[in-house]
C-alpha positions, 0 to 999 in steps of 0.5 A, a space after each residue: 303626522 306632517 306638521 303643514 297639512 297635505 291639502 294645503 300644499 296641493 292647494 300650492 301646487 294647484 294655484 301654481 299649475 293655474 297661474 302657469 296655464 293662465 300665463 302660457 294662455 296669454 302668453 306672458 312670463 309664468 313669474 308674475 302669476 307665481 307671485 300673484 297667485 301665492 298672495 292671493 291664497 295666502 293668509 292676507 288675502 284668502 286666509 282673511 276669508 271667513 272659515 269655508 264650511 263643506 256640506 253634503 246632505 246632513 255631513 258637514 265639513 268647516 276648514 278653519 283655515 282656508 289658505 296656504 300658510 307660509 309654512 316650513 315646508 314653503 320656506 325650505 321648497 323656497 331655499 331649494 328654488 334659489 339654490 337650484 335656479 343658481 346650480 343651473 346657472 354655474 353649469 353655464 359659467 365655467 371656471 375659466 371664463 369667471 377668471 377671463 372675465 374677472 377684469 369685466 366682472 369687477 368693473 361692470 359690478 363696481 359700476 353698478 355698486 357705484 350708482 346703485 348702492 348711493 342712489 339708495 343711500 340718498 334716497 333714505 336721507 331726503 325721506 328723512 331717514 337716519 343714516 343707518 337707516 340710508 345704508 339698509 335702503 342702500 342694499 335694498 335697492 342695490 342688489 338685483 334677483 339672482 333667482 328671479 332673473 336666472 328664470 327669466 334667461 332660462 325662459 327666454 332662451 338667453 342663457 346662451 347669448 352674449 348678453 348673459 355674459 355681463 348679466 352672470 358676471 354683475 349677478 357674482 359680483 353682487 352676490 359676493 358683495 351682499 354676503 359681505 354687507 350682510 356680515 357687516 349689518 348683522 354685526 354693527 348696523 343692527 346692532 348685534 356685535 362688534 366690529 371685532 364680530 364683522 371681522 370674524 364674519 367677513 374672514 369666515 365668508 371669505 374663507 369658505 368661498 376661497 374654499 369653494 373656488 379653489 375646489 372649482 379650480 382643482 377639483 375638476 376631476 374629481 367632480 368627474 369622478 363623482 358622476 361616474 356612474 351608470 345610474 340615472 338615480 345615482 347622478 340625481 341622488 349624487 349631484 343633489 346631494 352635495 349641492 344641497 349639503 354645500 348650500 346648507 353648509 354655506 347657510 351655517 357659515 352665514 355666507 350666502 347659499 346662492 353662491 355656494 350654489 353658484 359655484 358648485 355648478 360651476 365643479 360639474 361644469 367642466 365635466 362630461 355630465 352637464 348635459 345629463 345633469 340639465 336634463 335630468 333636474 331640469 324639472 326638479 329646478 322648475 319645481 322648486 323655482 315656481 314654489 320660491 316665487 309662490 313665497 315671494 307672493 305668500 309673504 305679500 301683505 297687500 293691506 301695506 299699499 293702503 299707508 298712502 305715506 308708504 306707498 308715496 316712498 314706495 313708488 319714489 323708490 320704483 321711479 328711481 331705482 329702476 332708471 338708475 339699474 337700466 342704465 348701470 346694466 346698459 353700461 355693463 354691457 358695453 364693458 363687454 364690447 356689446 352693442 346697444 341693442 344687447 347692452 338695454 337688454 342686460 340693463 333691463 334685466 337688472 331691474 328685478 329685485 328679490 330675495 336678497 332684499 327680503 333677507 335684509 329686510 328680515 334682518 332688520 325686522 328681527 335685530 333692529 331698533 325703532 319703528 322705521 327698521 322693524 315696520 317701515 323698511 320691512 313693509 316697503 321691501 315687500 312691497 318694492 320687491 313683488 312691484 319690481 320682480 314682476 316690471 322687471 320680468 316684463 322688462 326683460 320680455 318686451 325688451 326689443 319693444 324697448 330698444 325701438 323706442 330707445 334706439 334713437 337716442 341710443 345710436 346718436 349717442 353711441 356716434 
């Protein structure tokens, strides 16, 4: 017997197809009503409801658990949305045009690390936070959506225009660097080993994605090769197959599985099959995405924003950190000789922040000391991440809106 009862995951896929037929009625972004709609039937808000019990005539049916739990099944339909929403989106950014714009890469991300990472950092010492303490919030409020803002380009039709361009390249940067950081805070900030142990962390990280890259530069025809065949079965069962299986592998190394993700779609983007490959996963993707932003909301606690303490750092941390994203995205942009108008649109969609967050934040929770790491960071990482996943979204929607009232001093600026 399945260990996550049936009806609890058709009660997902039910609340996920309302909240979608209620964001298309309205005609707003299905993101947030993903997230708002897996808080709601989750356990800290329906599953606190008293046991619903059925009756009909004298038969009586009592479900003791009336919410969708965050079971195995949600955490790994989880991992898949990330890993598919970054496969599609290596299928849009080719070798060649990674290594063309490496320079651009580097120094649009070094930008946003530059303002992003010290904003955090500073932030947690004027809360009277630890250093260590500073440095997590640093990289809690660093690193954008990868998943969360590669729906968005896909929904609003800008996966195809230049903007995507200095969006895609800070998106690898920071994908790459948090792998890093990530090593780095398990080992020594945590206080889980060594700096001997980060060394060997970071040497296995690098290693496995010179692997993969040098895979992506050389093996074009093999991935070729790979797709040749006549099935559509086949192709689906193929090219899931070995993302799954590198995401996976990527995990055990402890290097990140968006990445992996990453830079597989970037293999099968040099080949002849990337049209097939869109058209036949595109659903699959759809799926899984909509379930990762369901757990981002399932795991939504809303009785944290009842701590006024909490919620005073909380709403410090949103009114600084989203002016400092749009304007390290903004100036991203014009690395990539963009014009104002396209630049606010990258630093709009750099606000979001997601899943990278959460990790971190689990990290702590699990390894850390003190009432800060395994409460406090944690609380306000959920919070933060569901209040900046849905601005962030509606940023990007009404991103023209914000060009208008920005344009004027944007333009004077720019003479």
């Amino acid at each position: 017997m399945a260990a996550t009862p049936l009806i609890e995951i058709g009660a997902l896929f039910v609340t996920l197809a309302l909240a979608g037929t209620i964001a298309d009625r309205l005609g707003q972004s299905v993101i947030p009503f993903y997230i708002v709609g897996g808080m709601l039937v989750g356990e800290h808000v329906l599953g606190r409801l008293a046991p619903l019990t059925l009756a009909v005539g004298e038969r009586s049916l009592t479900i003791g658990q009336p919410y969708v739990a965050e079971s195995v099944f949600v955490e790994l339909g989880a991992e898949l949305g990330i890993v598919f929403l970054l496969f599609f989106l290596g299928l849009e950014f080719s070798i060649d045009r990674l290594l063309a714009s490496r320079e651009r890469i580097s120094t649009a991300g070094a930008i946003d690390l530059g303002i992003n990472f010290p904003v955090g950092v500073l932030l947690g010492l004027a809360i009277g936070w630890s250093p260590i303490e500073a440095v997590l919030l640093g990289g809690i409020v660093y690193i954008s959506s990868s998943a969360v803002i590669t729906k968005s380009l896909i929904d609003l039709g800008w996966i195809a225009n230049d903007e995507s361009n200095p969006i895609l390249g800070t998106l690898v940067f920071e994908d790459l660097f948090i792998a890093l950081y990530l090593a780095i805070v398990s080992a020594i900030v945590v206080g889980s080993g060594s700096v001997a142990d980060a060394a060997i962390d970071i040497g296995v990280a690098v290693g496995f994605l010179c692997v993969l890259l040098g895979g992506v530069f050389y093996g074009s025809d093999l991935f070729q090769r790979f797709l040749a065949v006549d099935s559509q079965e086949a192709t689906v069962l193929r090219t899931v197959a070995l993302v799954v299986f590198v995401a996976g592998l990527a995990l055990l190394l402890d290097v990140s599985e968006a990445v992996a993700a990453f830079f597989v779609g970037m293999g099968f983007s040099s080949t002849d099959h990337v049209h097939e490959i869109e058209e036949l996963l595109m659903p699959v993707r759809d799926l899984f995405a909509a379930v990762f932003f369901f757990w981002v909301g399932i795991g939504t606690d809303p009785s944290v924003f009842a701590d006024p303490m909490l919620v005073a750092v909380l709403v410090l941390a949103v009114l600084v950190t989203t002016p400092t994203k749009l304007v390290s995205g903004y100036l991203g942009g014009r690395v990539y000789d963009l014009d104002e108008r396209r630049s606010l649109r990258v630093g709009a969609s750099m606000v979001t922040r997601g899943e990278f967050s959460l990790i971190i934040a689990a990290t702590i929770a699990a390894a850390g000391t003190g009432t800060v790491m395994t409460e406090t960071i944690p609380d306000l990482t959920v919070g933060y991440v569901l209040v900046m996943s849905i601005l962030g979204t509606v940023l990007m929607q009404y991103a023209d809106r914000l060009w208008s009232i920005a344009e004027p001093y944007l333009a004077d600026a720019a003479e």
